[in-house]
C-alpha positions in Angstrom: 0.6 -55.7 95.7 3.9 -56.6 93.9 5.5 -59.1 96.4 9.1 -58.2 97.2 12.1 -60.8 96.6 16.0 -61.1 97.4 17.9 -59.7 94.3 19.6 -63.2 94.5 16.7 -65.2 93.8 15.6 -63.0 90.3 19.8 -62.8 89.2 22.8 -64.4 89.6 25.7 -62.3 90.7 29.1 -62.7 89.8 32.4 -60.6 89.8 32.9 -58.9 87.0 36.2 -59.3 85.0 38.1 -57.0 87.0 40.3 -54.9 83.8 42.7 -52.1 84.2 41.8 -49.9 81.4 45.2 -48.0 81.2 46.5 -52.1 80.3 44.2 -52.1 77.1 43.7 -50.6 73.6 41.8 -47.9 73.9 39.5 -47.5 70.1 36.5 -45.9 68.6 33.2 -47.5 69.2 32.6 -48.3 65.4 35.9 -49.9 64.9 36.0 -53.7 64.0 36.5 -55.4 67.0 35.4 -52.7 69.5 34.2 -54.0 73.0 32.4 -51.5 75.8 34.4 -51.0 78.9 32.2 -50.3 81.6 33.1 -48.8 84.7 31.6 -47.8 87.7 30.5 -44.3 86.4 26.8 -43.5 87.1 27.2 -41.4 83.0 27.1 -42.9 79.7 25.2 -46.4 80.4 28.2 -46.9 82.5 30.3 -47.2 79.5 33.8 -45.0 80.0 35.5 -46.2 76.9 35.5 -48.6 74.2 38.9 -51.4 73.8 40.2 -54.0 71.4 38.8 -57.2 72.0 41.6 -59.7 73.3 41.2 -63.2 72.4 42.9 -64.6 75.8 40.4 -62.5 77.9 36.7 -64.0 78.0 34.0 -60.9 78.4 31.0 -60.6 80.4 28.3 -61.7 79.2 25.7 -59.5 77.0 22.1 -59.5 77.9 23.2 -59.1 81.8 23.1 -55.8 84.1 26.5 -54.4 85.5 26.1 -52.6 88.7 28.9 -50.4 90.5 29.6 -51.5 94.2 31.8 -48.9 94.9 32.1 -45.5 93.9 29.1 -44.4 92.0 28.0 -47.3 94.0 24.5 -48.9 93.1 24.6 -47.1 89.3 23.3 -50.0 87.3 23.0 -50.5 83.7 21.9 -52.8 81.4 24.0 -53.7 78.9 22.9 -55.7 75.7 26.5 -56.6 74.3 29.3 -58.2 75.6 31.6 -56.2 77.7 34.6 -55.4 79.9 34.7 -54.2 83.4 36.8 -52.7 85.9 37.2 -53.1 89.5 34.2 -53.6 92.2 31.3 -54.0 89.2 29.3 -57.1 88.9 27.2 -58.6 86.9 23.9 -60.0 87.3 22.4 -62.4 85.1 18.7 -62.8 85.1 17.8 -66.5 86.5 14.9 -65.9 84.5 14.1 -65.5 81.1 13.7 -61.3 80.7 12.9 -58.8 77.9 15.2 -56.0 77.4 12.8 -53.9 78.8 12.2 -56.0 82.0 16.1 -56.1 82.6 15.9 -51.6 82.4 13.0 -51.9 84.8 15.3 -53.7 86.9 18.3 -51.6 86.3 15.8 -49.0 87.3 14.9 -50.3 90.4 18.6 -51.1 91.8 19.6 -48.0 91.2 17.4 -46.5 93.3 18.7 -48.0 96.4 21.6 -45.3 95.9 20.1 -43.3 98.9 21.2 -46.6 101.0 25.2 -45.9 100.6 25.8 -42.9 102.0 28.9 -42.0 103.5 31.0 -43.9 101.4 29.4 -47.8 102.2 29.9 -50.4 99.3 27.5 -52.7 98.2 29.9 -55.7 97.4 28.5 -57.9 100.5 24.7 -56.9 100.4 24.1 -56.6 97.0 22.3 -60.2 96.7 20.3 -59.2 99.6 18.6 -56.1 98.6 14.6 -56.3 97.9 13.3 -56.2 94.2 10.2 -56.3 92.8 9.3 -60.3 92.2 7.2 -58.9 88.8 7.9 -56.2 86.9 5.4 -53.1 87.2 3.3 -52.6 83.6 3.2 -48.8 83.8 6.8 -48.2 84.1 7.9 -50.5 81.6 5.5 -49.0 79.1 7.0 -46.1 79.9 10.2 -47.6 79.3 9.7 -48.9 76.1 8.2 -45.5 74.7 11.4 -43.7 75.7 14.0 -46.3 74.7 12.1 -46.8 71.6 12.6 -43.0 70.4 16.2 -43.0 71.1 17.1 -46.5 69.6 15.2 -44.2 66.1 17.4 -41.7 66.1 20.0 -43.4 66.4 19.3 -45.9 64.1 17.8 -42.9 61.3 21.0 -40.9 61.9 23.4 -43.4 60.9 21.3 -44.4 57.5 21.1 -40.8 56.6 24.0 -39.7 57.5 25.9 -42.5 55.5 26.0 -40.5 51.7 28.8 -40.6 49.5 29.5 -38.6 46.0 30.4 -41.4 43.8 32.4 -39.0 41.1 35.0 -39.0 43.7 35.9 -42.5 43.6 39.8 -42.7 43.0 41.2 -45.2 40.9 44.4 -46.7 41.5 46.0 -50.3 41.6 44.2 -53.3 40.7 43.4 -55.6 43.5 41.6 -58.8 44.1 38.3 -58.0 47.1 40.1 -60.8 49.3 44.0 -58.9 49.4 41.5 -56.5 51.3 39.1 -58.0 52.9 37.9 -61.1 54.8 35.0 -63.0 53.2 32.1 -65.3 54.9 28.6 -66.4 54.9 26.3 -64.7 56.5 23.3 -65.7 58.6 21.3 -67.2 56.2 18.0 -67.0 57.9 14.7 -66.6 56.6 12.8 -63.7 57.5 9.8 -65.8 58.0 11.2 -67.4 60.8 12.1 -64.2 62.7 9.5 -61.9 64.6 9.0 -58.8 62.8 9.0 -55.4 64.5 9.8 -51.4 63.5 13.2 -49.8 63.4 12.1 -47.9 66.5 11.5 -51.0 68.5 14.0 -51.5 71.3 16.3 -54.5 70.2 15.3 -54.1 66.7 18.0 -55.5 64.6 17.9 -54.8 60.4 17.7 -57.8 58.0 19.7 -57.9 55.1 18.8 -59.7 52.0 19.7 -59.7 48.4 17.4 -56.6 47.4 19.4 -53.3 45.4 17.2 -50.7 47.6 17.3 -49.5 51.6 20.5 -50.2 51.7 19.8 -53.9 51.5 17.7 -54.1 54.6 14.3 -55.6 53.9 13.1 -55.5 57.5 13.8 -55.0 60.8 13.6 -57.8 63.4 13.9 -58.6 67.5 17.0 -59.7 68.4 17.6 -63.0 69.2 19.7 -63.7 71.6 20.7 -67.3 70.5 21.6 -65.7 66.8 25.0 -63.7 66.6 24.4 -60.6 64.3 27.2 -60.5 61.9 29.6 -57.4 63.1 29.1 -53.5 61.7 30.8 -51.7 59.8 31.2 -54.5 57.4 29.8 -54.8 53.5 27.1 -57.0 52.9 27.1 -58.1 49.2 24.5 -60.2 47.6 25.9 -63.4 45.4 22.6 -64.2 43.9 19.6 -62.0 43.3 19.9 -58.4 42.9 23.7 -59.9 42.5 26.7 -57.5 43.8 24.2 -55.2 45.5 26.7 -53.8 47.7 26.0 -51.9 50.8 27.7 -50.5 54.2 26.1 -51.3 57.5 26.8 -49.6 60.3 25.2 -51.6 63.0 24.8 -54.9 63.7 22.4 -57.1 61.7 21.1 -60.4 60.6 21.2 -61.8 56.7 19.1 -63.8 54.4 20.2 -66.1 51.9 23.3 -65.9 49.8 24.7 -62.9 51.2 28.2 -62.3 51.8 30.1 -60.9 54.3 33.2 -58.5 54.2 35.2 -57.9 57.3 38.6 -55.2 56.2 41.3 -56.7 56.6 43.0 -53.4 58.0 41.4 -50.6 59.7 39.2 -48.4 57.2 37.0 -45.6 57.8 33.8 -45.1 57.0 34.2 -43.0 54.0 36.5 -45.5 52.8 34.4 -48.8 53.1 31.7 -46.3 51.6 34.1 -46.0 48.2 34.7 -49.7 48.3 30.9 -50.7 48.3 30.0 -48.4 44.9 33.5 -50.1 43.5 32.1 -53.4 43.7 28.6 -52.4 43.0 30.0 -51.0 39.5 30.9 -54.4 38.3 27.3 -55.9 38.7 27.3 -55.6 35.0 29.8 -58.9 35.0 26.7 -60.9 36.6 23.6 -60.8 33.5 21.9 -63.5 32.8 21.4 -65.3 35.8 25.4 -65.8 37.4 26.1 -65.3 40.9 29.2 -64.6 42.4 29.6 -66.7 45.2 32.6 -68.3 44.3 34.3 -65.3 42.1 33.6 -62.6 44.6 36.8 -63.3 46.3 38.9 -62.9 42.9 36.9 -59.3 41.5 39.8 -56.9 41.0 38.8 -53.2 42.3 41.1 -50.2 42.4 43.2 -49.8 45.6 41.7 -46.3 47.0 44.6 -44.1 48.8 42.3 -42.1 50.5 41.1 -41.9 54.1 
């Protein structure tokens, strides 16, 4: 039988960082810069809105599960980026080393206490005290994985679909050089052999960018490691050596290979519009025969100015 165990000795539980969110700036959740606010709504992975990030204000941690201790009280989420909250949530963070999975068992399991705050009772004093499973149950997180798996695919199918432009509507306008609009910097520069492999409907799977010209640059798909900061999404990845100025949008998070770049806008774009400016850059691959890359000219390649949204 799976020996039960104080919540206190599996996590750590802290205060969350306690936000107003009528004193921050609301966005959308693919904007450059976007940060989850999570409240203590049982709906939505707990997740009400999404803000700018603010420098001055240190988030809580990702990889960590935020549980409501009053109103929805008990509705407990994991929550696999770094995040804002609002009043009464805490965070736990796991004391031992746990797999995404293990931490949605867990998340599970909390929230199931619900039925023990009736009548309006908060869980901000007992919360360390209630009784978890010491090891996680195999059946359930099997079960766990196969349904978190076939969301993480859609999602992840949808957006790479989804993502198609008609390239004889590019607009030409004013010259200008790539860094008047956008911010440029190395990527990861890992090697794929050094990563653990897995499909795009794996939970935590992350895509790997290299310097191919096909699947939108992603040669693989990878397990997230923790230690390893993805580069942001919805930036350009652009390969300076290779299948040089291979160009692509990503929409998600992701890791890169060897001499690929990274482009950040400068000023908030849409989708369509980073779309445009991918196939612009793309067009001038023609500038890169015989062997050149473009790691130190990338930055000065002049590309029409698009006016359009």
């Amino acid at each position: 039988m799976n020996k039960l165990v104080k919540l206190s000795e599996l996590f750590e539980t802290k205060y969350g960082v306690n936000l107003e969110l009528i004193n921050l700036d609301l966005c959308g959740s693919t904007d450059v810069g976007a940060v989850p606010f999570v409240s203590r709504t049982e709906k939505n992975n707990g997740v009400s809105a999404f803000v700018y990030e603010m420098p001055n204000i240190d988030t809580n941690s990702a990889h960590t599960l935020s549980v409501a201790v009053s109103g929805s009280v008990l509705s407990t989420f994991y929550q696999p980026k770094p995040y804002y909250s609002g009043r009464d949530l805490y965070v736990l963070i796991p004391k031992k080393k746990f797999t995404p999975i293990e931490m949605l068992f867990y998340a599970k399991y909390i929230s199931s206490n619900k039925y023990r705050y009736n009548y309006g009772r908060q869980a901000n004093k007992t919360l360390k005290d209630i009784m978890i499973p010491e090891k996680t149950d195999k059946i359930l997180i099997d079960k766990l994985s196969i349904y978190k798996a076939g969301i993480e695919n859609k999602i992840k199918q949808n957006i790479y679909l989804n993502y198609k432009i008609n390239t004889s509507k590019l607009v030409k306008g004013e010259l200008v050089k790539i860094s008047v609009l956008f911010d440029i910097q190395y990527g990861n520069s890992l090697e794929l052999i050094n990563l653990e492999q897995c499909n795009i409907s794996d939970f935590g799977a992350i895509p790997f960018v290299s310097r191919t010209e096909k699947n939108n640059g992603i040669s693989a798909f990878v397990y997230e490691n923790f230690e390893i900061e993805p580069n942001p999404a919805h930036t350009l990845s652009v390969a300076v050596s290779g299948s040089v100025l291979s160009t692509f949008y990503q929409p998600l998070p992701y890791y890169t290979g060897f001499h690929v770049l990274i482009l950040q806008p400068k000023t908030k774009m849409s989708t369509t519009k980073m779309l445009y400016y991918s196939k612009l850059i793309s067009a001038n691959k023609y500038k890169y025969n015989f062997g050149r890359q473009a790691n130190r000219t990338l930055k000065d390649l002049l590309i029409p100015k698009l006016d359009i949204d």
